[in-house]
C-alpha positions in Angstrom: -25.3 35.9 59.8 -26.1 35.4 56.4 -25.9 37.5 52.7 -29.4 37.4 52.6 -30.0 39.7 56.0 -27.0 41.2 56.8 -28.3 44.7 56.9 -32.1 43.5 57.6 -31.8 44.8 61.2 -31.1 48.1 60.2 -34.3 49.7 59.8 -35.1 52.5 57.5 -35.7 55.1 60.3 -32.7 53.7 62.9 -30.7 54.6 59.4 -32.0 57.9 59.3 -31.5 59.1 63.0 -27.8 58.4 62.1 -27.8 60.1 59.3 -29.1 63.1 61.0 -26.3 62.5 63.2 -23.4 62.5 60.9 -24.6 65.5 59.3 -24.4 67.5 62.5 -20.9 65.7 63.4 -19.7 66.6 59.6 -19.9 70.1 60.5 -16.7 69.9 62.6 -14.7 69.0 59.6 -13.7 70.8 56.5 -13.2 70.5 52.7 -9.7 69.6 51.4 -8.0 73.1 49.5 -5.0 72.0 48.0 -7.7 70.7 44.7 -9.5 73.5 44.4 -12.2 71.7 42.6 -12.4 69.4 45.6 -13.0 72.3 47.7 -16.1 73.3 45.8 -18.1 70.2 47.0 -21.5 70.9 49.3 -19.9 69.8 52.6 -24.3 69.1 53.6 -23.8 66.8 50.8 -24.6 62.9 51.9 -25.2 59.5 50.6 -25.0 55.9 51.6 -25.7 52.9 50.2 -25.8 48.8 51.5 -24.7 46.4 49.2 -25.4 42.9 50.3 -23.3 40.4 47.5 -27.1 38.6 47.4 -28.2 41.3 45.6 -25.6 42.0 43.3 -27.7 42.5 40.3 -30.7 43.7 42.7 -31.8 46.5 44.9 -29.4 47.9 46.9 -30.5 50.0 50.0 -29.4 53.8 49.7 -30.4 57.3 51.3 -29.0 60.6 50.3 -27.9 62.3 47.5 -27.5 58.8 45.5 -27.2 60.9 42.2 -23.8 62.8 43.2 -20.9 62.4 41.5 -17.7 62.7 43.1 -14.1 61.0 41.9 -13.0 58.2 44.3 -9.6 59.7 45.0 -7.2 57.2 47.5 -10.7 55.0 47.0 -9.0 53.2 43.8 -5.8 52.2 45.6 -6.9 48.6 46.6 -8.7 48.5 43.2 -5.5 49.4 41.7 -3.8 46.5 43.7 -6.9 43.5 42.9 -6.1 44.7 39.5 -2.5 44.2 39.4 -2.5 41.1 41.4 -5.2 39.5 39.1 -3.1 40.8 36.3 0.6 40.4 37.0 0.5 38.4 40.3 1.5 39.3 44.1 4.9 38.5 43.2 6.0 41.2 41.3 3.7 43.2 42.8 4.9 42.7 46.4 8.8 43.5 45.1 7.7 46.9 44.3 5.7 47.9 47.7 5.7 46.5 51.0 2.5 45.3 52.7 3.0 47.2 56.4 1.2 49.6 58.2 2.7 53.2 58.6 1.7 55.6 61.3 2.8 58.3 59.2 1.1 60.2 56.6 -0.2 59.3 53.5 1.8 62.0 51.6 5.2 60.8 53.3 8.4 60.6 51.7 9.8 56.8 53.0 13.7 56.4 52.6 13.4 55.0 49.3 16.8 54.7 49.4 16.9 51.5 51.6 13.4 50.6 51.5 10.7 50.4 49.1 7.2 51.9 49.7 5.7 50.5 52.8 1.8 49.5 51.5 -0.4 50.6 48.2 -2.4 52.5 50.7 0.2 55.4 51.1 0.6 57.9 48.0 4.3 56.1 47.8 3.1 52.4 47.1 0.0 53.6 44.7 2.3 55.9 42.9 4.5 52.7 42.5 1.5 50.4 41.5 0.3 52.8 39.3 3.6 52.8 37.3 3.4 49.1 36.9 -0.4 49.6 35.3 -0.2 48.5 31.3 -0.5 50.9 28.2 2.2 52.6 26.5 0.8 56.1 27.6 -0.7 57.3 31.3 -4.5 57.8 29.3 -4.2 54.0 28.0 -3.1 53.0 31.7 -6.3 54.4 33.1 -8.6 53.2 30.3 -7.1 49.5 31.0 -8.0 49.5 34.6 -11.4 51.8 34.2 -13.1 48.9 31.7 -11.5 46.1 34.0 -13.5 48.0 36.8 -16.8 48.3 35.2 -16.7 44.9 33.5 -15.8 43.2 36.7 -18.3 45.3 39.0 -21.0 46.6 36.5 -20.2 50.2 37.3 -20.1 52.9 35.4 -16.8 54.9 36.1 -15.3 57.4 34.3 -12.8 60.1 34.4 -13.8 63.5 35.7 -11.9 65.9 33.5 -12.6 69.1 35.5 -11.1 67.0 38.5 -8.2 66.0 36.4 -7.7 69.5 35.5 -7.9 70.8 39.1 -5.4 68.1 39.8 -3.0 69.2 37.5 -3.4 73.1 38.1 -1.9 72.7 41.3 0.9 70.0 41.1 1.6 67.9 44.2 5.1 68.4 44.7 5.4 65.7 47.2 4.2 63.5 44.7 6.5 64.2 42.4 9.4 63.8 44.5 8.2 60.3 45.6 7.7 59.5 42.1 11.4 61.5 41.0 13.2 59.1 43.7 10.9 55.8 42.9 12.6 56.5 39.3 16.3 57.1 40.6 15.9 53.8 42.4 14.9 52.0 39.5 11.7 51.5 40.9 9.9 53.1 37.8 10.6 53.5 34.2 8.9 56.9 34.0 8.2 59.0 37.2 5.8 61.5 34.6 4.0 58.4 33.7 3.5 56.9 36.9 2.4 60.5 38.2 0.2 61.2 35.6 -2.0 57.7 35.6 -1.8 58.0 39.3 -3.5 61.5 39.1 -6.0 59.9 36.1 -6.9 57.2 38.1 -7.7 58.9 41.1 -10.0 61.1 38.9 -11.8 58.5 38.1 -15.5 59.2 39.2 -18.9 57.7 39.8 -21.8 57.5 42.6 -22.4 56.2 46.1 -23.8 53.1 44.2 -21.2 52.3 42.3 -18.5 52.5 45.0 -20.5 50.0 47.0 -20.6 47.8 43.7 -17.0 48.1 43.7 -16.6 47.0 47.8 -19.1 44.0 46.4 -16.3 42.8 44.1 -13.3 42.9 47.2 -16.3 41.3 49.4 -16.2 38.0 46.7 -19.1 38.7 44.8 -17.5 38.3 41.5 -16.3 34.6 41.1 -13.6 35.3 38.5 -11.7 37.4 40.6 -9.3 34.9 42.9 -10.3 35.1 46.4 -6.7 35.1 47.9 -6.3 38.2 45.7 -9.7 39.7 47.1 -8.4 38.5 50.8 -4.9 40.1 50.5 -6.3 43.3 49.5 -8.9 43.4 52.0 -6.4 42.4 55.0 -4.1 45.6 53.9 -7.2 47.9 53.6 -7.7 46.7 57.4 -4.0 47.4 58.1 -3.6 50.2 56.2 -6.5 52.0 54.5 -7.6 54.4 57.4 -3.8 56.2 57.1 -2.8 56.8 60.9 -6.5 55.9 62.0 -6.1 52.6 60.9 -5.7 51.0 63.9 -8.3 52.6 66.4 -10.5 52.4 63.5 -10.1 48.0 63.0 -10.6 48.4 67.2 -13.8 50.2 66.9 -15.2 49.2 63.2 -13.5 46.1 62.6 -13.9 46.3 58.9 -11.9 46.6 56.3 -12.4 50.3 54.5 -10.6 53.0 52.6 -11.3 56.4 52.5 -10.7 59.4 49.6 -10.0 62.7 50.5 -13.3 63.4 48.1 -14.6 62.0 51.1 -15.8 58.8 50.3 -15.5 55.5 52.2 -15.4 52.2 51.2 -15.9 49.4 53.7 -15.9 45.9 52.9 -17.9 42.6 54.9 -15.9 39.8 53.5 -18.5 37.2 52.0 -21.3 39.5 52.4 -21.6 42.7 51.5 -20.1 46.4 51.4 -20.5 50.0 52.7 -20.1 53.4 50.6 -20.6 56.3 51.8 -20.0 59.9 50.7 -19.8 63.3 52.6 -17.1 65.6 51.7 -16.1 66.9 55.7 -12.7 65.4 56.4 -11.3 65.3 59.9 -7.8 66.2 60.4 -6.1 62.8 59.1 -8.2 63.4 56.1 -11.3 60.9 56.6 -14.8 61.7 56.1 -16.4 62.1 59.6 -19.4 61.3 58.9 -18.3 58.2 56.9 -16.1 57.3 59.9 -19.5 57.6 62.2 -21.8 55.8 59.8 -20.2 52.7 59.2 -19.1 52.3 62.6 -22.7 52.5 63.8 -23.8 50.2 61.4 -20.6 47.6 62.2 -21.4 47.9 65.9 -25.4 47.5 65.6 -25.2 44.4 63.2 -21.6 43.1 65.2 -20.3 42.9 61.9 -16.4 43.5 63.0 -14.2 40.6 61.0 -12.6 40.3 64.5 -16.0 38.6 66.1 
């Protein structure tokens, strides 16, 4: 299967019959309450859009509410790690976090005594990542990586102060321990710093379009970006970005994705194209369900699983 048709057998009204369904299955889930702001969010809310790397700079196929705005949360981790690898290299990136799978939650505490965080998918390893972002300042480190993004994907990101501020009303204290103990190891130079970019660049916003422009850029689209960089991160969101799911969900999908507690979902079709979808429902490992059901319908339909 090619670029040019890789979502061509999905038509517009097999789409929406799924859609339907994942609005109905959505209703089983609920909204995250430890952000208060995120637990304002229309759970009816949906959008999804397919990006096929042909049509980069074209038309992009979409239903739902297109126009929403909703910060990417956890989404940004692999971004985070193409940006740092393209930056610093996989090197020095790779002595800081690990690159295995966890079955244990993304908010756990790893010994960090004798081991350093196990993957940039876990709150650990993008705490750790986020520390090693440039900029003298946590606002600077976030402004780096938010004009790389947008330059590199033609998005239009920015950071969602209300979010930020619901972020910080109610500090994570888990988070702060992880990044407390990432400093007593040496592993940081500034826990507060790393924290606070971490929190900024999680706040960082935009729609269900721009999310799929960013899955474009890990797909290859953009041929400044190395592709081992773009392969590494996409074989640790496979591994990785689905928290405990990840494994049933490279059995059943076979494609590697990310999901936000904002509840978005990112997934990726290496060489062709990329998935976003948004609906704010989580199940109880903290994925969108009707994310989950969408772009497993659409992987099993159009066989797209990297696994054949």
């Amino acid at each position: 299967m090619t670029s040019a048709n890789i979502f061509n057998s999905v038509t517009p009204s097999q789409l929406d019959v799924w859609i339907e369904q994942a609005i109905e299955l959505s209703k089983q889930g609920t909204l995250p309450q430890y952000i208060p702001q995120l637990a304002l969010a229309q759970p009816e809310c949906l959008a999804i859009a397919l990006s096929n790397i042909s049509n980069i700079n074209g038309s992009t196929t979409t239903r739902g509410a297109i126009e929403q705005v909703f910060p990417l949360m956890s989404v940004i981790k692999p971004l985070v790690l193409l940006f740092l690898l393209e930056t610093v290299g996989a090197a020095l990136v790779f002595n800081q976090v690990g690159m295995e799978a966890s079955a244990k939650p993304f908010n756990d505490l790893p010994n960090l005594a004798v081991q350093k965080p196990p993957n940039p998918m876990v709150n650990s390893g993008a705490i750790a990542l986020a520390g090693m972002l440039p900029g003298e300042n946590s606002a600077v480190c976030y402004q780096n990586l938010c004009n790389w993004l947008n330059q590199v994907a033609g998005t239009k990101l920015f950071l969602d102060q209300a979010m930020l501020a619901s972020v910080r009303s109610r500090p994570n204290q888990r988070n702060r321990l992880i990044a407390d103990q990432l400093e007593q190891y040496g592993d940081l130079e500034s826990a507060s710093k790393a924290l606070d970019t971490y929190n900024q660049v999680c706040c960082l916003a935009g729609t269900v379009q721009d999310v799929a422009r960013l899955g474009l850029v890990l797909a290859g689209a953009n041929a400044a970006i190395d592709r081992q960089n773009s392969q590494t991160v996409t074989a640790i969101m496979t591994t990785c970005g689905m928290y405990e799911a990840s494994g049933s969900f490279a059995v059943q999908v076979g494609l590697p994705s990310k999901s936000g507690v904002s509840g978005v979902l990112l997934a990726v079709i290496p060489q062709q194209g990329a998935i976003a979808c948004y609906s704010p429902p989580l199940d109880k490992i903290g994925n969108s369900i009707a994310g989950v059901f969408l772009v497993q319908q659409i992987s099993q339909a159009l066989q797209l699983s990297i696994f054949g």
